[in-house]
N, C-alpha and C positions, 0 to 999 in steps of 0.2 A: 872382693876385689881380686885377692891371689886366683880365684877359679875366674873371674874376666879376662885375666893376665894368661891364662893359660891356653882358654880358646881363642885369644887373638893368636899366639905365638901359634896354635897348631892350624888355623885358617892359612895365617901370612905362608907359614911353611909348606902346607898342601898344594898353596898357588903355585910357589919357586918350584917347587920338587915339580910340579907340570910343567910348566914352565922350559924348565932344564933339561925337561926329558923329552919334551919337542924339538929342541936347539938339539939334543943326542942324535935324534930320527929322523931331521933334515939332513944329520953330517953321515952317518949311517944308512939308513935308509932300508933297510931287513925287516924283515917280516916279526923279528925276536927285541926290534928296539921300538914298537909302537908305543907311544907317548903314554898309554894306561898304566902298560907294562912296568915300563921303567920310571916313570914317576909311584909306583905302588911298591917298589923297590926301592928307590930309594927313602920316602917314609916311612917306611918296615924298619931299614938301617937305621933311621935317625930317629926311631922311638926306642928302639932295642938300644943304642949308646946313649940315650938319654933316660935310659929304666921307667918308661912313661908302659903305662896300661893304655888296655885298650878304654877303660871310664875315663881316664885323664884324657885323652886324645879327643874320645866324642862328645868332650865339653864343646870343642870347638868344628868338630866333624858332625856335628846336626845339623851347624846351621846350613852347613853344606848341600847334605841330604834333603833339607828344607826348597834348597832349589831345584831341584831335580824334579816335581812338580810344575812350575811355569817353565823349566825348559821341554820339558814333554810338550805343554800347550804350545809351542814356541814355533811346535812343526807343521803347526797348521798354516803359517806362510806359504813354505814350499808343496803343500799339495796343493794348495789353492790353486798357487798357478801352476799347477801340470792336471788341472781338475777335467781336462780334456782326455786324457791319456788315461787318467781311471778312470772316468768316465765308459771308455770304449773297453776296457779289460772288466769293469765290476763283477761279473761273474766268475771269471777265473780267479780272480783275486780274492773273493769271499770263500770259495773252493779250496784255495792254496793256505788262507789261513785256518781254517776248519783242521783239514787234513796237519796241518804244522803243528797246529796247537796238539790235537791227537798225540801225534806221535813222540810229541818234546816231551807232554805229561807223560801218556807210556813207557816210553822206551826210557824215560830217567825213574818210575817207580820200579821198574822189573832189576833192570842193571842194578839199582841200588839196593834191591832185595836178593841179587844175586852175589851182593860183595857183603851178603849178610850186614850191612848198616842197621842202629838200631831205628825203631821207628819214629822217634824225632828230629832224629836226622834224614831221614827220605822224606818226611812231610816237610823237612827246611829248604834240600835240594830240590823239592819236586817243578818250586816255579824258576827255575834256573833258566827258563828259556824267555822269560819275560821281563821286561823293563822294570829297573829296581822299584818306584812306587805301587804298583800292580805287584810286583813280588813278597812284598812284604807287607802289603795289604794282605795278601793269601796266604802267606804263612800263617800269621796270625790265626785268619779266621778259621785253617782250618787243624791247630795246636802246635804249628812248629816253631821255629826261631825268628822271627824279621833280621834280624840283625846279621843270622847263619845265612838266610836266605839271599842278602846282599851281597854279603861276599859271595856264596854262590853264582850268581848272577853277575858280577864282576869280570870273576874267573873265567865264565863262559861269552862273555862280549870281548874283552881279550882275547882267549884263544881264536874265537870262531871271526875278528875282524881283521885279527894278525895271520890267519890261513886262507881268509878268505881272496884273496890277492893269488896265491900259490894255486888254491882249486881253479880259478878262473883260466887260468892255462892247462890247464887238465879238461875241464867240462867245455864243452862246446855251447856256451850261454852270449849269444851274438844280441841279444834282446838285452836293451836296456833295462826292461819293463823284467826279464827272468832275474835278472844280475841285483835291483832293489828287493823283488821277492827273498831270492838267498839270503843277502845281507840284514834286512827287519825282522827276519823269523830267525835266523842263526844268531844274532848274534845284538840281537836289539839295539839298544842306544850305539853303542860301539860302533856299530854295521853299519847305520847310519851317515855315523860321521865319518868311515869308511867310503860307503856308495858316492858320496858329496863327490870323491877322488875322481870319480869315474863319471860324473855325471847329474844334472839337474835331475834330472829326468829318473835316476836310479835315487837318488834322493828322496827324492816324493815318494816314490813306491816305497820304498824303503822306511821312512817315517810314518807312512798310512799303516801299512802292513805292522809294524811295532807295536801302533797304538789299537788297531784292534784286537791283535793278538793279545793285549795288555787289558784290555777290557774285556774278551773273552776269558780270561783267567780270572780278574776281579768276579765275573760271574757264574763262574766254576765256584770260586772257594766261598763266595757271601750261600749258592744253594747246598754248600755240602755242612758251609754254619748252621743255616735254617732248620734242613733237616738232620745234623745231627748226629749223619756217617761217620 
């Protein structure tokens, strides 16, 4: 009963804390108060004044993570209807995630091999660029953290949906269809909910682009289980 009693309190609390931290980012409105952000801030605060561990916390933060599965499926709606628009892009778009996935894997094992990280923690960072279920599916399979790998991945859909606003006046990305690219490969679920800002249309691309890049990795890390590497 006391362990039911704890992951209701840390559910109810994870909702408020979202919640509170949307109601923040409507009155604010900065690139620094996106709703992830500051709802993961303030949870941080109120397990630390509540001397609550990270076990006690994911009594009730599974079930959480439990959802994050049908909402990935969830975004098959909105490509459905924009199936016209990928439809006509399918080729660049199998191109852009190929090349994305490349360089998110790469360019995060070198960097992290260059901040000398040890090696369970580069194989925990490495799917930091893909949607937390596909992320922590690969960590696993291929010896590193799931749970590191989350936060990971977190961290990087916050920063990259909280900047991705700021580049878009920098890059000259007049394309609906360039502007969901960025956002599903930078910055995955995040980016998503970002692109919706801008657009149907950057939405779809932007959840399509997530989800295969998510299963692109799931079958990166199931052949590197296989074989072994």
């Amino acid at each position: 009963m006391h362990a039911d009693i704890i992951a209701f309190f840390w559910i109810t609390a994870t909702c408020f804390c979202y919640l509170f931290a949307r109601v923040v980012h409507g009155r604010v409105g900065a690139w620094w108060s996106s709703p992830l952000l500051v709802a993961c801030v303030f949870c941080l605060v109120l397990a630390l004044s509540l001397h609550t561990s990270y076990r006690d916390y994911m009594q009730g933060g599974k079930w959480l993570i439990m959802l994050l599965g049908p909402a990935t499926v969830a975004f098959a709606l909105p490509i459905y209807e924009q199936r016209a628009l990928l439809r006509k892009h399918w080729s660049t778009l199998l191109f852009g995630v190929a090349f994305g996935c490349v360089l998110a894997l790469g360019g995060t094992w070198l960097m992290s091999g260059w901040l000398g990280l040890s090696n369970g923690l580069r194989l925990s960072m490495l799917p930091r660029s893909f949607t937390t279920p596909f992320a922590m599916a690969f960590a696993k399979d291929v010896g590193g953290s799931p749970d590191l790998a989350a936060v990971c991945v977190i961290a990087t859909g916050v920063l990259g949906a909280s900047l991705g606003g700021i580049l878009l006046r920098i890059l000259p990305l007049q394309s609906s269809f360039a502007r969901g690219v960025m956002f599903g490969m930078g910055a995955h679920g995040a980016g998503v909910a970002k692109a919706r800002e801008f657009g149907k249309e950057e939405e779809a691309v932007a959840g399509l682009v997530m989800v295969l890049a998510g299963v692109t990795c799931a079958l990166i890390g199931l052949a590197v289980s296989m074989l072994g590497i």
